[in-house]
C-alpha positions in Angstrom: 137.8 94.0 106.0 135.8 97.3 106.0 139.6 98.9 105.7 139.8 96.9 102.5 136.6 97.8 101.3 137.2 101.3 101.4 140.5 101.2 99.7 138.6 99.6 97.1 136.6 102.4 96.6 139.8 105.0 96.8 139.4 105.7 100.3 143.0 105.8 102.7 141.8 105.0 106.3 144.3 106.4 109.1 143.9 106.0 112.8 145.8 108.9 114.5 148.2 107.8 117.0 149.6 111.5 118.3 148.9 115.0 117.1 151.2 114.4 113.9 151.0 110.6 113.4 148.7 108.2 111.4 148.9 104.3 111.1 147.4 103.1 107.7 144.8 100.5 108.4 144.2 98.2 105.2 145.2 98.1 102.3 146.5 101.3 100.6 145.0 102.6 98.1 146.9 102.6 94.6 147.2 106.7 94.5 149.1 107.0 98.2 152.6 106.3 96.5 151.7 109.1 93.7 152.4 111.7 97.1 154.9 110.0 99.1 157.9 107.7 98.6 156.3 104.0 98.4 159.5 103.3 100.8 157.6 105.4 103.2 154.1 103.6 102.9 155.2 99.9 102.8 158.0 99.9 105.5 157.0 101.9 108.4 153.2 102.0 107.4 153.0 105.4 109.1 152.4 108.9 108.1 153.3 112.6 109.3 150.0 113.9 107.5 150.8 117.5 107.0 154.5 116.5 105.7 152.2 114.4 102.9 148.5 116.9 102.7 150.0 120.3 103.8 146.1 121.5 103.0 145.2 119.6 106.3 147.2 121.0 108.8 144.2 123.7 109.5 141.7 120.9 109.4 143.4 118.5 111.9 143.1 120.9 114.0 138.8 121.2 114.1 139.2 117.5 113.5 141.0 117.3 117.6 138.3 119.0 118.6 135.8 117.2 117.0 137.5 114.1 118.4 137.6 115.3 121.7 133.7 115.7 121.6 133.6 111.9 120.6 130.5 113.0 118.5 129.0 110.5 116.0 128.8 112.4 113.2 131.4 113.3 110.6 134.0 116.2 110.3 133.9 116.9 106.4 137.1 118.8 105.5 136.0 120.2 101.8 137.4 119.3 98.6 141.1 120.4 98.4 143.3 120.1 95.0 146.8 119.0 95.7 150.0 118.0 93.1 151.6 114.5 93.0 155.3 113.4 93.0 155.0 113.5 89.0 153.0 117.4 88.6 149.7 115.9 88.3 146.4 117.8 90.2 144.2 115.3 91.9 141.1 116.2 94.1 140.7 114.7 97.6 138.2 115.0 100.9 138.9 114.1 104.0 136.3 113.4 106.6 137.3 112.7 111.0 135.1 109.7 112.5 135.2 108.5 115.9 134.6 104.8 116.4 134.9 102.0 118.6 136.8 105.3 121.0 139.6 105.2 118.2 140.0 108.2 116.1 140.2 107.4 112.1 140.5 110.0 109.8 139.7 109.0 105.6 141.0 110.5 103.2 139.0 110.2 99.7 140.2 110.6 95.6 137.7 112.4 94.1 139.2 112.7 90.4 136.1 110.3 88.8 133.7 112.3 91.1 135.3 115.3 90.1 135.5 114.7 86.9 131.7 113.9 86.4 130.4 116.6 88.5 132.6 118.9 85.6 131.2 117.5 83.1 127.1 117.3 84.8 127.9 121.5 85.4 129.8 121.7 81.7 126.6 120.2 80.4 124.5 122.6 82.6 126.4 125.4 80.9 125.6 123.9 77.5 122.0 123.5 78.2 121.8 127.0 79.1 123.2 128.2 76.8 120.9 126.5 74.1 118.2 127.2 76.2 118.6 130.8 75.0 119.4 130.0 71.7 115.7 128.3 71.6 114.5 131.4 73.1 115.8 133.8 70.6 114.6 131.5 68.0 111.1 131.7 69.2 111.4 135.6 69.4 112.2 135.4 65.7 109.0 132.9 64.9 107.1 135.8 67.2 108.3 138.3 65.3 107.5 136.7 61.8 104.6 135.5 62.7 103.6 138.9 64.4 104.1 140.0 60.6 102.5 138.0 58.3 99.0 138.3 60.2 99.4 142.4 59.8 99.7 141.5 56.4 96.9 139.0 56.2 94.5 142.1 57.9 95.1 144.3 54.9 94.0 141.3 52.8 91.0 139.9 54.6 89.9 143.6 54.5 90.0 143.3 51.2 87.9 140.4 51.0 85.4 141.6 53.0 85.0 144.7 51.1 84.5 142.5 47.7 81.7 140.5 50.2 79.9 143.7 51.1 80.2 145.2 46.8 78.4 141.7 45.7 74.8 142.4 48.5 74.0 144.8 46.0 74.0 142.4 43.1 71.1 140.9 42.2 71.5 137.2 43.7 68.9 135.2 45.1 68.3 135.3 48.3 70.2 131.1 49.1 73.4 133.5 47.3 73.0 136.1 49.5 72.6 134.6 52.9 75.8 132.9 52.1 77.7 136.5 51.3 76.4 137.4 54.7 78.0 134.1 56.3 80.9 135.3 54.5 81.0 138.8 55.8 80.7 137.7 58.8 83.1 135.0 59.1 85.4 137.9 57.9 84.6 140.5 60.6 85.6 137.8 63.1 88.7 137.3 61.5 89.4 140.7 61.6 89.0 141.3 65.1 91.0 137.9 66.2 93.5 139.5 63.9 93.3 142.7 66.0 93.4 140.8 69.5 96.4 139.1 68.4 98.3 142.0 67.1 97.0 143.7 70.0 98.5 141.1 72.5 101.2 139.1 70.5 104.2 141.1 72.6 102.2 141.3 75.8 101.0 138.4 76.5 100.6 139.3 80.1 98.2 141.1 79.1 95.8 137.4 79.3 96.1 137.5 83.2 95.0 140.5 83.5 91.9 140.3 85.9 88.5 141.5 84.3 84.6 142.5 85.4 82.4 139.9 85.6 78.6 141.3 84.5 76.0 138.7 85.0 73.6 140.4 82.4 76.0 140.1 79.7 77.6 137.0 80.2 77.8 134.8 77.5 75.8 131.2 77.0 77.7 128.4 75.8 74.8 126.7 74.3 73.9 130.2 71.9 77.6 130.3 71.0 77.6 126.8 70.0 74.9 127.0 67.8 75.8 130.1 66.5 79.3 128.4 65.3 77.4 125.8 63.7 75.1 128.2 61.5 78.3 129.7 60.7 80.4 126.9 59.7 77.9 124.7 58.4 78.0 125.7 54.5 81.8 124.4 54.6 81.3 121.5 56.3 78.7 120.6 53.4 81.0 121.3 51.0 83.0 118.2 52.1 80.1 116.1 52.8 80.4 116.0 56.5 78.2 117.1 59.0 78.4 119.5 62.5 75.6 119.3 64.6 74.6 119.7 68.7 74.7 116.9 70.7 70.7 115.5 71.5 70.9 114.9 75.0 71.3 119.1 75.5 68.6 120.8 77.7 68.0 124.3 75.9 66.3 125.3 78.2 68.8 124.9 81.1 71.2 128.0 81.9 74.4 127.7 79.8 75.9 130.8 80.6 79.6 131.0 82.1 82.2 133.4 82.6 84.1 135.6 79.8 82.9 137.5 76.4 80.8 136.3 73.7 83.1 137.2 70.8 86.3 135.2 72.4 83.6 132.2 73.4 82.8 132.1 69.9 86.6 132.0 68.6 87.4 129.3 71.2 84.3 126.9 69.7 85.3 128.0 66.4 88.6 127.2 66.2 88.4 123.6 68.1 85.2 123.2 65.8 87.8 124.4 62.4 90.4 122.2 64.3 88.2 119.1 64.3 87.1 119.4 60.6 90.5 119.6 59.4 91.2 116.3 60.8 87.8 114.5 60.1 87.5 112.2 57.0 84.4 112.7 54.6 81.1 112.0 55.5 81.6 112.3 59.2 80.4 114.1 61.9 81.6 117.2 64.2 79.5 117.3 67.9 79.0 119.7 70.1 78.4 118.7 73.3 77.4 120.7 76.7 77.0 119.4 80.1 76.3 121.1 83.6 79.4 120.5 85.7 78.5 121.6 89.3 80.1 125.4 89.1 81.4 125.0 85.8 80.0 124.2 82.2 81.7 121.8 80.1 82.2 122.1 76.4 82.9 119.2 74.3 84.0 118.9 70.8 83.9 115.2 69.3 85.4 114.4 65.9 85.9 110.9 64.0 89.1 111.6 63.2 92.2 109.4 64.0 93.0 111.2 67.2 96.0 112.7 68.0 100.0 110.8 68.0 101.5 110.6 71.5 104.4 112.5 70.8 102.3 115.6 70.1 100.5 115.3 73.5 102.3 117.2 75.6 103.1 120.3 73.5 99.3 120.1 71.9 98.2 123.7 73.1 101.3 125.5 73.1 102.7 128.1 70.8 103.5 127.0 67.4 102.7 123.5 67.8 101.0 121.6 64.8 100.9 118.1 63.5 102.8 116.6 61.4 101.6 116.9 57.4 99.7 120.1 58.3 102.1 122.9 57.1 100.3 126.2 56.0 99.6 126.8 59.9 101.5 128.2 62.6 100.2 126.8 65.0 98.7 129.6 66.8 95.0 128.2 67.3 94.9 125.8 69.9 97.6 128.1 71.8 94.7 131.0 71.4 92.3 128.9 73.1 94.0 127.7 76.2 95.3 131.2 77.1 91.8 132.7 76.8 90.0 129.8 78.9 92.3 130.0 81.4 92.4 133.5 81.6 88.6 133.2 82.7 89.7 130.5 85.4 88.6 127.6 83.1 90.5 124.8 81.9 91.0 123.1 78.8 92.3 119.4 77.8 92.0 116.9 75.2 91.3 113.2 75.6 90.9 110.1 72.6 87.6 109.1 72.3 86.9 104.9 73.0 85.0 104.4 69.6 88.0 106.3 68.0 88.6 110.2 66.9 89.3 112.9 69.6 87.8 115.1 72.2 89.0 118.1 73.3 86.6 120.2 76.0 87.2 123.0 78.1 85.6 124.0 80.8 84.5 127.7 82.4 83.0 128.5 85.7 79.9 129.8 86.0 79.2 133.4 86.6 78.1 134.0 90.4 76.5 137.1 92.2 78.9 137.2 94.7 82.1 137.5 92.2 
């Protein structure tokens, strides 16, 4: 029965009888008679194996001695390619067994194996290829993108300039403390602008290790209020609100490891990203909490949270939701590489009420680092 079972599967058993000699045992397999007169297989029932598999007559010989050893294992031959009666290549194994103190030997058509592992390493070959083609693509985006935000420096230079021309106007003061917000909302702009131009083809440059000075490491808690004097006026505009979450100590130590200027960027720009996708007349928060050797930053909107098929690419390069063209996709991207490049981390998560939360967290700055 096993026989049987095996040359249902395209597997010819063969018990040696002498050095040269095989019995078939079961049935025969439908491909036999493809390599030897079907006379041959159905009337004696016996083969002279290298007279049929020439490609074995190296292999019977390891497979004696593998016999003689009366090991329980398996003697694999490797795959060989051989021509039928008709021309046509097939693909076979053969593999020695000793059992029951007989010595079989099975012979295996691999043409559907074959065949698939083909096409599994043709498809390999395709992916790769592709693979590249993505690559090169994203070298082009890179390139473009590297571009436009030269061009955009000129501009918001510009812009700035105009800003600092109208101080000497005579506004009222409300007028002029919003020209300031202005100006400075520019000068940061700027000098993101620079840091990107300045890394955009090195970005190996954001693993680079760095000093850690306790007296001028940054606090969380004056960033985040800083952001909100700063973005404030805008969020007026469209009737919605950004505040700091009540339950924060201010008088607790918020301070945590990195540079003021990119701490500020990284609030800003989830703070910018959370007002984009807020309706009117909600509210942006804040929030801080100690988080044994870290500090955890929270950003809470009331938005409709983001789709699960833009999860798992949400802080990589040049990913954006759906219906928000204008934007390449750069901010979130900015973010993560700069908080992790302090040994921080950064995540998002959908809020149970509704909207989203996205948080980072940065370690604390220690005397001993």
């Amino acid at each position: 029965m096993t026989a049987d079972i095996l040359a249902a599967l395209n597997i010819l058993v063969l018990e040696r009888l002498d050095v040269d000699s095989f019995s078939i045992t079961g049935t025969v397999p439908d491909w036999l008679t493809d390599f030897c007169p079907k006379k041959v297989v159905l009337e004696t029932g016996r083969l002279i194996l290298k007279e049929v598999f020439p490609f074995l007559e190296n292999f019977l010989i390891d497979a004696e001695e593998f016999w003689l050893l009366r090991a329980e294992k398996k003697l694999k031959s490797g795959i060989w390619y051989q021509l039928d009666l008709s021309g046509k290549e097939s693909h076979f194994e053969a593999i020695a067994v000793y059992v029951d103190s007989k010595k079989y030997l099975l012979i295996e058509s691999l043409d559907e194996t074959y065949k698939e592992k083909q096409y599994i390493i043709q498809k390999a070959r395709e992916n790769e290829l592709y693979y590249q083609y993505i690559v090169k693509e994203n070298q082009k985006k890179e390139v473009l993108i590297h571009c436009i935000i030269h061009d955009m420096a000129g501009q918001l230079s510009a812009i700035h300039g105009c800003l600092s021309l109208l101080q000497f106007e005579n506004f009222t003061q409300q007028v002029r403390d919003i020209l300031e917000i202005g100006k400075i909302q520019c000068h940061r702009q700027e000098m993101l602008i620079r840091e990107i131009l300045d890394g955009f083809s090195a970005e190996v440059k954001s693993l680079e290790t760095f000093a850690v000075d306790l007296d001028k490491a940054p606090s969380a808690l004056i960033s985040a209020q800083d952001i909100i004097q700063l973005l404030s006026p805008s969020f007026a505009l469209n009737k919605m609100q950004l505040r700091l979450a009540a339950n924060i100590d201010v008088t607790a130590d918020w301070r945590v490891i990195g540079d003021e200027s990119r701490l500020n960027r990284v609030i800003a720009n989830l703070v910018e990203n959370a007002f984009r996708h807020s309706p009117l007349e909600s509210t942006v928060t804040i929030g801080l909490e100690q988080d044994g050797d870290y500090i955890l930053v929270s950003v809470d909107d009331e938005g409709s949270g983001v789709p699960a098929e833009n999860l798992e690419s949400l802080f990589q390069k040049f990913s954006q939701g759906k219906g928000k063209s204008g934007r390449v996709g750069l901010g979130l991207y900015s973010c993560r590489i700069t908080v992790e490049r302090w040994g921080g981390k950064i995540g998002y998560s959908p809020r149970p009420e509704g909207g989203s939360r996205f948080w980072f967290r940065l370690p604390k700055p220690r005397r001993n680092e």
